[in-house]
PyMOL commands that place a pseudoatom at each C-alpha (Angstrom):
pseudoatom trace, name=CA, resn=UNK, resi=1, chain=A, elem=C, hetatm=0, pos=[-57.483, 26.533, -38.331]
pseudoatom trace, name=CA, resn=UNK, resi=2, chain=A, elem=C, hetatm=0, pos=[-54.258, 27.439, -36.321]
pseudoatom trace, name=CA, resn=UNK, resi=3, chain=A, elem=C, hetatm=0, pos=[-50.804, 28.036, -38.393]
pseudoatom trace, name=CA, resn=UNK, resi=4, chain=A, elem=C, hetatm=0, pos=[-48.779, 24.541, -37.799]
pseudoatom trace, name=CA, resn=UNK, resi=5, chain=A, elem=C, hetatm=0, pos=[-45.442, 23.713, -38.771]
pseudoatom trace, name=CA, resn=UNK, resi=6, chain=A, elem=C, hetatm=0, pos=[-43.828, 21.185, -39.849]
pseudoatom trace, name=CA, resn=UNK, resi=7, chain=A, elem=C, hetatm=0, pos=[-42.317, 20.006, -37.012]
pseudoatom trace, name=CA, resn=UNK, resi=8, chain=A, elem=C, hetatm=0, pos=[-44.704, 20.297, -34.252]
pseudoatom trace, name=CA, resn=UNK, resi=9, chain=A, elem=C, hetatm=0, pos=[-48.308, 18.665, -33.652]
pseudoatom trace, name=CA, resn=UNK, resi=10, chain=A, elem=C, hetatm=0, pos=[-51.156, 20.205, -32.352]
pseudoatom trace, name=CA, resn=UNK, resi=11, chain=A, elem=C, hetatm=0, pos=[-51.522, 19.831, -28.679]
pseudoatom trace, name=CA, resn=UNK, resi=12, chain=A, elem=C, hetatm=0, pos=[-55.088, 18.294, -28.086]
pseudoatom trace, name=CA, resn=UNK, resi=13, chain=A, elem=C, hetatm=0, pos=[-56.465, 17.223, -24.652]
pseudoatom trace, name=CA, resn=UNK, resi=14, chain=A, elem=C, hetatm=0, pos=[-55.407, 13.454, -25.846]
pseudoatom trace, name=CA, resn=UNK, resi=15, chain=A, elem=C, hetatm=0, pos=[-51.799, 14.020, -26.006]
pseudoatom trace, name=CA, resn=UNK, resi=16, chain=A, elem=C, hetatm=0, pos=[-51.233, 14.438, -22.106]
pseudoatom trace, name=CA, resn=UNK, resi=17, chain=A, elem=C, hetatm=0, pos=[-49.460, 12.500, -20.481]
pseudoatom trace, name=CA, resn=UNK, resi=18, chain=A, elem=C, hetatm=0, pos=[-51.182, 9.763, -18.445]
pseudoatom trace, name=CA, resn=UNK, resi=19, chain=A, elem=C, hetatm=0, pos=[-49.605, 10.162, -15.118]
pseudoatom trace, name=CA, resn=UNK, resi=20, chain=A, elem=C, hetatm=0, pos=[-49.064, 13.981, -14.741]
pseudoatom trace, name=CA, resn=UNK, resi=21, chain=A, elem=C, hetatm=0, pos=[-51.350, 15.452, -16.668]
pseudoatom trace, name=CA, resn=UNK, resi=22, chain=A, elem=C, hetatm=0, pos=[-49.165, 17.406, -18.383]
pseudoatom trace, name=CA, resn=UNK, resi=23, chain=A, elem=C, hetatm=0, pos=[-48.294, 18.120, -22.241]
pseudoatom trace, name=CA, resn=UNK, resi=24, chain=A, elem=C, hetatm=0, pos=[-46.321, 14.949, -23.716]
pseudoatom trace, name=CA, resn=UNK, resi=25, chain=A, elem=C, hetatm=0, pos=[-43.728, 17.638, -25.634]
pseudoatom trace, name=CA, resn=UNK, resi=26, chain=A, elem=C, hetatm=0, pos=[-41.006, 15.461, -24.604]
pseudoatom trace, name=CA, resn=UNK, resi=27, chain=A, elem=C, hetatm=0, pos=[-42.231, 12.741, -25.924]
pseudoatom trace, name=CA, resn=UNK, resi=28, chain=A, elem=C, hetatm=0, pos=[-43.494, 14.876, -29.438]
pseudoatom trace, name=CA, resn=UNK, resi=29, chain=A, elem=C, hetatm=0, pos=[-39.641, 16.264, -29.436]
pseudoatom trace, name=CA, resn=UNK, resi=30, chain=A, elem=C, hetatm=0, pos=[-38.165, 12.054, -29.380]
pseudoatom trace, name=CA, resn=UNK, resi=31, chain=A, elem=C, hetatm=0, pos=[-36.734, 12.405, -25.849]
pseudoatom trace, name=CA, resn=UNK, resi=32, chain=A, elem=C, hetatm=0, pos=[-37.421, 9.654, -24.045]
pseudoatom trace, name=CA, resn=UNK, resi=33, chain=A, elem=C, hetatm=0, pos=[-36.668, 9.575, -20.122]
pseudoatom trace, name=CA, resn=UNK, resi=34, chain=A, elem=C, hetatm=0, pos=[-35.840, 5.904, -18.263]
pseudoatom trace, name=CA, resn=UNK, resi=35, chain=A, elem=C, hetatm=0, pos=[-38.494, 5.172, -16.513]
pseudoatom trace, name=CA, resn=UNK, resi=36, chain=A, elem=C, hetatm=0, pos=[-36.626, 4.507, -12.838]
pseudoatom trace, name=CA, resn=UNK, resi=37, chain=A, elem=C, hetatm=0, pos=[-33.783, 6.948, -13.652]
pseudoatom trace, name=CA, resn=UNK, resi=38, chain=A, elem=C, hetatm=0, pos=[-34.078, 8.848, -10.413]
pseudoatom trace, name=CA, resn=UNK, resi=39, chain=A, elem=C, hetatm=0, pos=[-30.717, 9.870, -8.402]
pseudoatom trace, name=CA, resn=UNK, resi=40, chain=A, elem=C, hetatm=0, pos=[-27.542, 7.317, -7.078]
pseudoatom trace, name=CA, resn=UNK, resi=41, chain=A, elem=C, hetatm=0, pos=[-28.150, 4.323, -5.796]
pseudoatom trace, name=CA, resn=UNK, resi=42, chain=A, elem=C, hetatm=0, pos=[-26.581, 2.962, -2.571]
pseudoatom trace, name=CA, resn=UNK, resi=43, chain=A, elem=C, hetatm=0, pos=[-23.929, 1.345, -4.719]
pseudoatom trace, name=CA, resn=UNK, resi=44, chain=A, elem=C, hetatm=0, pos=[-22.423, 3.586, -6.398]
pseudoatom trace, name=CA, resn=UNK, resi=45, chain=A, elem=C, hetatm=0, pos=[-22.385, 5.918, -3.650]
pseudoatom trace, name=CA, resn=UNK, resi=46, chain=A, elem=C, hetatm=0, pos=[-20.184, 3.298, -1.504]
pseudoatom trace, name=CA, resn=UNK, resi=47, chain=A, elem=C, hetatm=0, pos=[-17.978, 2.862, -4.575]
pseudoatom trace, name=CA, resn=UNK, resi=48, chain=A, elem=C, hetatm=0, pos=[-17.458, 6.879, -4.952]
pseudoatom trace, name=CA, resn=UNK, resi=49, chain=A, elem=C, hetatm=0, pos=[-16.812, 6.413, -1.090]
pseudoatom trace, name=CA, resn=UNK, resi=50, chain=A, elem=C, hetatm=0, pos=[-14.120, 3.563, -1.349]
pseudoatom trace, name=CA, resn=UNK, resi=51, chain=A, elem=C, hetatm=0, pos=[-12.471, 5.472, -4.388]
pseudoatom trace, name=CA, resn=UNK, resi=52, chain=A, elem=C, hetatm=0, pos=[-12.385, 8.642, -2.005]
pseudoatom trace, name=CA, resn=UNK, resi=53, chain=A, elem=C, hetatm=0, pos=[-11.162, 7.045, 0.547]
pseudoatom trace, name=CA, resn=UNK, resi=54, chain=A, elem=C, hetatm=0, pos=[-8.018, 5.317, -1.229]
pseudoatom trace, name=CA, resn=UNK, resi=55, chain=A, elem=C, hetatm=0, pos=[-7.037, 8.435, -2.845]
pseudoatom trace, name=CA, resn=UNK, resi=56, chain=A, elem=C, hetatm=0, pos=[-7.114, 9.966, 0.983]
pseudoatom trace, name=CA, resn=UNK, resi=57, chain=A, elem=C, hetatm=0, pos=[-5.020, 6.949, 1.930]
pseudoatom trace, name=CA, resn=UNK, resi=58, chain=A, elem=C, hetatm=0, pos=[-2.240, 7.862, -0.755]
pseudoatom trace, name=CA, resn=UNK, resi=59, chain=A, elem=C, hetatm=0, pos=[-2.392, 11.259, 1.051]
pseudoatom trace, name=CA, resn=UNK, resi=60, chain=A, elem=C, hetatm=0, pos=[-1.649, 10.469, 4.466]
pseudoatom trace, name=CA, resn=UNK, resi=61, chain=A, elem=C, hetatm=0, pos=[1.462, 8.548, 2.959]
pseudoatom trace, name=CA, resn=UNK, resi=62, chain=A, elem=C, hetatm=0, pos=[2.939, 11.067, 1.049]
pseudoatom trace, name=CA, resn=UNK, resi=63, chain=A, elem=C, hetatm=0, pos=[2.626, 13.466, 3.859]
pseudoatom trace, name=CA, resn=UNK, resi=64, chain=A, elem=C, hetatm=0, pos=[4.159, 10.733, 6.671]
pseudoatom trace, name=CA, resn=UNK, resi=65, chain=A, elem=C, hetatm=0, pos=[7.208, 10.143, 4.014]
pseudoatom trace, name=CA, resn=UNK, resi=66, chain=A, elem=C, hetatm=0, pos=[7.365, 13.782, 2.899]
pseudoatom trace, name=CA, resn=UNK, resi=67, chain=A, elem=C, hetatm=0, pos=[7.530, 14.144, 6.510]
pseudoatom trace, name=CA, resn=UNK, resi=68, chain=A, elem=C, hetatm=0, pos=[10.679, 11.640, 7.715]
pseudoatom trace, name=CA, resn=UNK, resi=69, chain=A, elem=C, hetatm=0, pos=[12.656, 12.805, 4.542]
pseudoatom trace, name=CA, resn=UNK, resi=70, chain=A, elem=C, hetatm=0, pos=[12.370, 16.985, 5.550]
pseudoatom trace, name=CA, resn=UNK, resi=71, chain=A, elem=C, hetatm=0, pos=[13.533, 15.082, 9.031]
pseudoatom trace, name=CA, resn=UNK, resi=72, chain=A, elem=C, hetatm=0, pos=[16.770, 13.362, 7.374]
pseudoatom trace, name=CA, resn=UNK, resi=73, chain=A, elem=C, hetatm=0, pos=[17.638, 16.724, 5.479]
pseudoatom trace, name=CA, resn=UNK, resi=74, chain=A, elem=C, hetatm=0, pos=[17.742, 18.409, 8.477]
pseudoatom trace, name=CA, resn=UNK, resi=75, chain=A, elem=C, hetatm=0, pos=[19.734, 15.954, 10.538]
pseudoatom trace, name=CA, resn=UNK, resi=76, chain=A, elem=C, hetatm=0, pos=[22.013, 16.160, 7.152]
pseudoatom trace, name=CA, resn=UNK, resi=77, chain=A, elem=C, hetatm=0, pos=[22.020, 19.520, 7.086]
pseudoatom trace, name=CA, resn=UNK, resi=78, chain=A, elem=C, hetatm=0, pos=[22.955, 19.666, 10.418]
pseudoatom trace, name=CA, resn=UNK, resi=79, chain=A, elem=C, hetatm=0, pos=[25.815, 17.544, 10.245]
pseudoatom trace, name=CA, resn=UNK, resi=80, chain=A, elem=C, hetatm=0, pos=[27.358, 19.930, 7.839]
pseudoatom trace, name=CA, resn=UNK, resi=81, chain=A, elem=C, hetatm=0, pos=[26.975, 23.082, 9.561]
pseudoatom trace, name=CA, resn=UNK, resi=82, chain=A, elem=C, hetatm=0, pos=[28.320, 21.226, 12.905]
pseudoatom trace, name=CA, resn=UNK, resi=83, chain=A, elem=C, hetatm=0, pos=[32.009, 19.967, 10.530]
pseudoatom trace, name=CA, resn=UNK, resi=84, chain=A, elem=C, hetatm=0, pos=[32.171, 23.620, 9.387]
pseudoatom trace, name=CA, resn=UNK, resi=85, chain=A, elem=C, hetatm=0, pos=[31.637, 25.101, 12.849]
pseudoatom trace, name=CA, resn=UNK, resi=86, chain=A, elem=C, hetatm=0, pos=[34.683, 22.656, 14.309]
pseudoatom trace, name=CA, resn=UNK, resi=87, chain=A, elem=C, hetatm=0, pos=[36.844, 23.894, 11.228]
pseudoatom trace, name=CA, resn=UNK, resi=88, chain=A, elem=C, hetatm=0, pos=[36.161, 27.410, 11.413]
pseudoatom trace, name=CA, resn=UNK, resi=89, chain=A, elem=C, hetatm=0, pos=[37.239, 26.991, 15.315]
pseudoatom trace, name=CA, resn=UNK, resi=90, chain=A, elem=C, hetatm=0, pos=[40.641, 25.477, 14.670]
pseudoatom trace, name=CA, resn=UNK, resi=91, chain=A, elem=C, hetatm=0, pos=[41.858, 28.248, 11.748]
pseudoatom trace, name=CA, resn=UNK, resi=92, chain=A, elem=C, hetatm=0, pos=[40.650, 30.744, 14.184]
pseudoatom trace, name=CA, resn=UNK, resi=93, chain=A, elem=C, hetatm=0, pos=[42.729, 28.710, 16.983]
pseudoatom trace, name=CA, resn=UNK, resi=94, chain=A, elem=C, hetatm=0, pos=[46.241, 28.320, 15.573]
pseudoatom trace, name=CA, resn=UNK, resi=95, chain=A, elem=C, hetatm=0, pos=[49.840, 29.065, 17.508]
pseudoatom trace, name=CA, resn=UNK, resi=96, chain=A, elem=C, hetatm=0, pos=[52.474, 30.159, 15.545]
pseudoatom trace, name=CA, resn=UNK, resi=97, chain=A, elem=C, hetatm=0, pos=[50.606, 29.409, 12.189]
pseudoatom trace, name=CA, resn=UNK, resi=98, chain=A, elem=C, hetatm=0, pos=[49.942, 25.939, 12.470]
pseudoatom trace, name=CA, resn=UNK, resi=99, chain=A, elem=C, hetatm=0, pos=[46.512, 24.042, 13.828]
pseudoatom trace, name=CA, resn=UNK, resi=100, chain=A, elem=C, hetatm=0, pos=[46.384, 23.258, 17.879]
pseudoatom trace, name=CA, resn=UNK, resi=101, chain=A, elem=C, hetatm=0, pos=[47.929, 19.749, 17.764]
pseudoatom trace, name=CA, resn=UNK, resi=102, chain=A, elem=C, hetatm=0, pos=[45.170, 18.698, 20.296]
pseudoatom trace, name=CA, resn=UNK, resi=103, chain=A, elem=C, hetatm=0, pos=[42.860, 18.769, 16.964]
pseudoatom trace, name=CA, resn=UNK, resi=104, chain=A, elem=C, hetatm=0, pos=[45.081, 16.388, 15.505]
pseudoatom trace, name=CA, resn=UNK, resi=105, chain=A, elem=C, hetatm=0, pos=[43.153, 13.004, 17.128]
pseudoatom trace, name=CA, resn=UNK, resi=106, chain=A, elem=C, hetatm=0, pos=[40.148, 14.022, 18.602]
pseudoatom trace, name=CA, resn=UNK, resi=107, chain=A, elem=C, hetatm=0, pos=[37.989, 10.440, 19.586]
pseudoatom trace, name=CA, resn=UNK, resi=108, chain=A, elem=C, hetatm=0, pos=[34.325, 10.262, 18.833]
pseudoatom trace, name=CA, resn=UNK, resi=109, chain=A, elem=C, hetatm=0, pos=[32.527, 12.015, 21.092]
pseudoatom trace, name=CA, resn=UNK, resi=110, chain=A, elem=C, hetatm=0, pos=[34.947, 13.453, 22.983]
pseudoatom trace, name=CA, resn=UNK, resi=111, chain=A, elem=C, hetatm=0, pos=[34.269, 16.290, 25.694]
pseudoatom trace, name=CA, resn=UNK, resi=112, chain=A, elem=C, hetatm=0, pos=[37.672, 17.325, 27.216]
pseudoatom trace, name=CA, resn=UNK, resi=113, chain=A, elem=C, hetatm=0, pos=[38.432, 19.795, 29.778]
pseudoatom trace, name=CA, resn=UNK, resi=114, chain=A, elem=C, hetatm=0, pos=[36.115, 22.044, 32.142]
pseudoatom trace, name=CA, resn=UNK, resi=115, chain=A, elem=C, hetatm=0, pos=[37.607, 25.524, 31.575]
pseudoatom trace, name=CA, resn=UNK, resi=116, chain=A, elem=C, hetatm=0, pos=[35.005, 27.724, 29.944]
pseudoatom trace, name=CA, resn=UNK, resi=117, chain=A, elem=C, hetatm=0, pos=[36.734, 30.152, 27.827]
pseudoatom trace, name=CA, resn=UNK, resi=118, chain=A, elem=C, hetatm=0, pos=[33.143, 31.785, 26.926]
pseudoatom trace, name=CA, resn=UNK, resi=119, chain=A, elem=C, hetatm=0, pos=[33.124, 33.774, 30.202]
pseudoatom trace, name=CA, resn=UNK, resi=120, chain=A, elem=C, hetatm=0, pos=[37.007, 34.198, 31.034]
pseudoatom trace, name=CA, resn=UNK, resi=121, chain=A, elem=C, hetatm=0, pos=[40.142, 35.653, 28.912]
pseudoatom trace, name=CA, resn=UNK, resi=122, chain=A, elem=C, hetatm=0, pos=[42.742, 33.752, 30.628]
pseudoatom trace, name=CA, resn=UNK, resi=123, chain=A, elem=C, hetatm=0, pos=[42.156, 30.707, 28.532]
pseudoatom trace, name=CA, resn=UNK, resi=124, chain=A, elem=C, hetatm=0, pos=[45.562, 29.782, 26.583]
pseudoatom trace, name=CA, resn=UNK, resi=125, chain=A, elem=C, hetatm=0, pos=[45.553, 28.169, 23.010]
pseudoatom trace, name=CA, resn=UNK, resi=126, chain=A, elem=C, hetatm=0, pos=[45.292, 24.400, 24.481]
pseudoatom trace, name=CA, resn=UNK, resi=127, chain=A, elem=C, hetatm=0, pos=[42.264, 25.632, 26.888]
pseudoatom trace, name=CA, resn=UNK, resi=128, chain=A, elem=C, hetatm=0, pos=[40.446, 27.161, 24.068]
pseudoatom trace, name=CA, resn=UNK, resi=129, chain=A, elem=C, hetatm=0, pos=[41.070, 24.023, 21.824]
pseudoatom trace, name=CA, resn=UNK, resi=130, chain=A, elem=C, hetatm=0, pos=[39.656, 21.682, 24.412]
pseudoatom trace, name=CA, resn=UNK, resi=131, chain=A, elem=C, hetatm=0, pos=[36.906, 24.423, 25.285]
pseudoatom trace, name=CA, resn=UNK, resi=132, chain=A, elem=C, hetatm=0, pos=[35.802, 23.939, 21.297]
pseudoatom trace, name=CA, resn=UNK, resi=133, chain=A, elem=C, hetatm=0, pos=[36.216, 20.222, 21.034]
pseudoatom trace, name=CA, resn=UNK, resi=134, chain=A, elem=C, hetatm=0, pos=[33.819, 19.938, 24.323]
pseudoatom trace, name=CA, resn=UNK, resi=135, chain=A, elem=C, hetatm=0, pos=[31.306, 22.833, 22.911]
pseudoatom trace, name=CA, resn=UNK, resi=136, chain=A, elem=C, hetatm=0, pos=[31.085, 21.696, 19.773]
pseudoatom trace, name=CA, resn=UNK, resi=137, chain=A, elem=C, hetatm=0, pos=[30.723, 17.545, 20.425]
pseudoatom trace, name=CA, resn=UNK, resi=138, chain=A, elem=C, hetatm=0, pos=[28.038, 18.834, 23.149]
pseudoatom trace, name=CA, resn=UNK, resi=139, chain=A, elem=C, hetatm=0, pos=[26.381, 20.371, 20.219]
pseudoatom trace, name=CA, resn=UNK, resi=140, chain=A, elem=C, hetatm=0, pos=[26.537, 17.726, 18.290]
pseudoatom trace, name=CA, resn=UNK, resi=141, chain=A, elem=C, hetatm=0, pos=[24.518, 15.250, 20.919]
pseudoatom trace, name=CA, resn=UNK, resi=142, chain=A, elem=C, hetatm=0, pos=[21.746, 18.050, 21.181]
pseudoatom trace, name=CA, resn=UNK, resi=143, chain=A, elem=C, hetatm=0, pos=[21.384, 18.643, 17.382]
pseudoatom trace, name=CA, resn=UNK, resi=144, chain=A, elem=C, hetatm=0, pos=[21.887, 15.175, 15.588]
pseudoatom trace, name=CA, resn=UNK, resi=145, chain=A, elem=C, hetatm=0, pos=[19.977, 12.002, 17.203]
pseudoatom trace, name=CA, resn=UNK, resi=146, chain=A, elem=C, hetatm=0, pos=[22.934, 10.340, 18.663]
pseudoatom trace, name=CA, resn=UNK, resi=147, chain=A, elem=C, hetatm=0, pos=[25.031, 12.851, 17.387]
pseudoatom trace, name=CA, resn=UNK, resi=148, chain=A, elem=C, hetatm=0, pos=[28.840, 13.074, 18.062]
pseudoatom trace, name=CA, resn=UNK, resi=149, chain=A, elem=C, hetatm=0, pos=[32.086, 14.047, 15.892]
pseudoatom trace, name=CA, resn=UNK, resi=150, chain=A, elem=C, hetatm=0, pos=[35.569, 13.244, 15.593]
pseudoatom trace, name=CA, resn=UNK, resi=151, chain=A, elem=C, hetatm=0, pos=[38.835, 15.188, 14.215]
pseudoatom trace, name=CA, resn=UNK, resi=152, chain=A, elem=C, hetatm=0, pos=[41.404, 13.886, 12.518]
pseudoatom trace, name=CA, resn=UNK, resi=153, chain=A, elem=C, hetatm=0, pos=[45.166, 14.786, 10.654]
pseudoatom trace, name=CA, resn=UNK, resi=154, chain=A, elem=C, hetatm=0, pos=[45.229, 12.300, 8.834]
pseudoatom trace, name=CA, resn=UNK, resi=155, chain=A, elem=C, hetatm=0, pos=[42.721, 9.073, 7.883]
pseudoatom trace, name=CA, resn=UNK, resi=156, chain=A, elem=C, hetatm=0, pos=[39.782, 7.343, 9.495]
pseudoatom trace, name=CA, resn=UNK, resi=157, chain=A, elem=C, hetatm=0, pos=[39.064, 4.140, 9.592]
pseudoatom trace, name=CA, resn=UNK, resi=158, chain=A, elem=C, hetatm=0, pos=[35.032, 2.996, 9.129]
pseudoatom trace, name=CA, resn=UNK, resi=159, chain=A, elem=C, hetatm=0, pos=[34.297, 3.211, 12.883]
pseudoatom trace, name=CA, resn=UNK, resi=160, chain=A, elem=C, hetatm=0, pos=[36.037, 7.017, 12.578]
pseudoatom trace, name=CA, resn=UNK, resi=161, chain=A, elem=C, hetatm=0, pos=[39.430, 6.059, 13.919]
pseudoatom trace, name=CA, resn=UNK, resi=162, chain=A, elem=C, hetatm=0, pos=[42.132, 7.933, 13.579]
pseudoatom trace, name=CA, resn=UNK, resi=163, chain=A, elem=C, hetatm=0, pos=[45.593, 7.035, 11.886]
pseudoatom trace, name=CA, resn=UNK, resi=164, chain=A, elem=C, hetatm=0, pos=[47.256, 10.243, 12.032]
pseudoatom trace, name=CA, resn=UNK, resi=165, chain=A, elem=C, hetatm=0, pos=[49.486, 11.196, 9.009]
pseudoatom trace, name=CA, resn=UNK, resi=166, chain=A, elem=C, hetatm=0, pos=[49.916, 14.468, 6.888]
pseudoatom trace, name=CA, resn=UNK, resi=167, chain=A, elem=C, hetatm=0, pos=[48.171, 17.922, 6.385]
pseudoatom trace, name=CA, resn=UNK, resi=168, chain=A, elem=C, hetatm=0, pos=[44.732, 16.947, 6.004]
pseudoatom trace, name=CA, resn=UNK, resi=169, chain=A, elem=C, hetatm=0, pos=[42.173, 17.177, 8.404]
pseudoatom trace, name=CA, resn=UNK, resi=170, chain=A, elem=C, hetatm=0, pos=[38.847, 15.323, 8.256]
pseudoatom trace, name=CA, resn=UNK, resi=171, chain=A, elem=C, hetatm=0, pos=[36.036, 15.659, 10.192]
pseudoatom trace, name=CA, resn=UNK, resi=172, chain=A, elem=C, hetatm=0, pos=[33.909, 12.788, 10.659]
pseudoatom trace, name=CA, resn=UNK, resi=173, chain=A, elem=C, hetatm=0, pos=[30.254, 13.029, 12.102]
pseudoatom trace, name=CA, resn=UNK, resi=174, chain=A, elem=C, hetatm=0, pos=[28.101, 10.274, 13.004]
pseudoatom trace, name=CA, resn=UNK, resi=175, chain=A, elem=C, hetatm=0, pos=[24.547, 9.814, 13.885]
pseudoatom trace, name=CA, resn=UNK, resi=176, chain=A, elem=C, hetatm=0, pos=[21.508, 7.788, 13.820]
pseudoatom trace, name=CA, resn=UNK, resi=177, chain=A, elem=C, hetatm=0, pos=[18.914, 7.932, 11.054]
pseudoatom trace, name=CA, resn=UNK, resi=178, chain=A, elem=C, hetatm=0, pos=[15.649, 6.175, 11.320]
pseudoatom trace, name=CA, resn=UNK, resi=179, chain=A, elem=C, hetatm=0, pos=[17.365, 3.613, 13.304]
pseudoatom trace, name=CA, resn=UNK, resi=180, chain=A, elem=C, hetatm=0, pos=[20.271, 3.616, 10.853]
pseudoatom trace, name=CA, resn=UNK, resi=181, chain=A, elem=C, hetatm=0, pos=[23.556, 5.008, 11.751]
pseudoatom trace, name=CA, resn=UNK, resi=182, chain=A, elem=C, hetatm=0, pos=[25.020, 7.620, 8.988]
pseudoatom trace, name=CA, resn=UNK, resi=183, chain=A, elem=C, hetatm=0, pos=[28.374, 9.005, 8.533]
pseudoatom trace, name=CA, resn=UNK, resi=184, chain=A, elem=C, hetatm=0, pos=[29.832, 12.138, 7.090]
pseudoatom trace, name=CA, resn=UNK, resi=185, chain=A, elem=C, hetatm=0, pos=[33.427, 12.956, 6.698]
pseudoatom trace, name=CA, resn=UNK, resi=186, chain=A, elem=C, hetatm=0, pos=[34.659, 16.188, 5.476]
pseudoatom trace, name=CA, resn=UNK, resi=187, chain=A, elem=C, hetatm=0, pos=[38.031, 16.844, 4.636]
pseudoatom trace, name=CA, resn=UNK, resi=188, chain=A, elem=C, hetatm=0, pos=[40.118, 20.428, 4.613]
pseudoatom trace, name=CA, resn=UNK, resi=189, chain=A, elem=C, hetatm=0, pos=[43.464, 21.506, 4.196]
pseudoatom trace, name=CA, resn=UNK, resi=190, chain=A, elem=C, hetatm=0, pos=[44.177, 24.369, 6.893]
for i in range(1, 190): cmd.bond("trace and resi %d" % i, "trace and resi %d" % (i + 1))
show_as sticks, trace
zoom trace
């Protein structure tokens, strides 16, 4: 008679299993299998499909707002680098020590004169001034949507009017921001 332990049963020609024909040894070891149990069904394949497809959703919308904020940073940034530009151009363009008084009330968008400086030396201080107030609100218009600047010595009002009065200048830029119009005003002392 074979050796048998304790936990096993001797496999006879009875103990196979009815369908298959093999050894029952799952059913010796107490494992029992559902009898249907076999893959998804349609349901839960739709619900793994819905849940994938919200989650995808979420993603699109980060990326569209991720998107229009990098676009208001930049029209920010922007903005900035334009106010420094016009201040660096009137310390660089002072007679006799003091700031061109043509920078002293500069209108929103303004663009005056036609001399270009760029390509001629004759300019004097008053043709250079007006040469960097027209450069520098043209640049505005190309690099801000709706873009355009105004200088003043002395204090704006909220449409960036100018009440001129003392030793500081402010630059005020204005533009439009998902259909919003923004404002900057920077102040220096030159």
């Amino acid at each position: 008679m074979p050796v048998m332990f304790r936990h096993c049963r001797k496999i006879r020609p009875g103990n196979l299993h009815p369908r298959m024909g093999l050894t029952s040894i799952s059913r010796m070891a107490g494992i029992h299998r559902p009898r249907y149990a076999a893959g998804f069904s349609l349901l839960e394949v739709l619900v793994a499909l819905f849940v994938l497809s919200i989650g995808l959703l979420g993603l699109a919308a980060l990326q569209t707002t991720g998107i229009r904020f990098n676009q208001q940073s930049y029209q920010r940034t922007q903005a900035t680098l334009q106010a420094y530009e016009i201040i660096d151009r009137m310390r660089a363009n002072r007679a006799g020590g003091t700031v061109n008084a043509l920078f002293d009330d500069v209108t929103l968008g303004s663009t005056p004169g036609s001399t270009n400086c760029a390509s001629t030396t004759d300019c004097d201080a008053d043709q250079m001034a007006e040469y960097d107030i027209r450069t520098w609100n043209t640049a505005n218009e190309s690099l801000l949507t709706e873009g355009n600047g105004a200088i003043c010595r002395g204090t704006f009002d909220s449409d960036l009017a100018c009440t001129v009065d003392g030793v500081i200048y402010r630059v005020g830029m204005k533009w439009k921001e998902n259909d919003l119009t923004m404002q900057m005003i920077f102040e220096s002392q030159l």
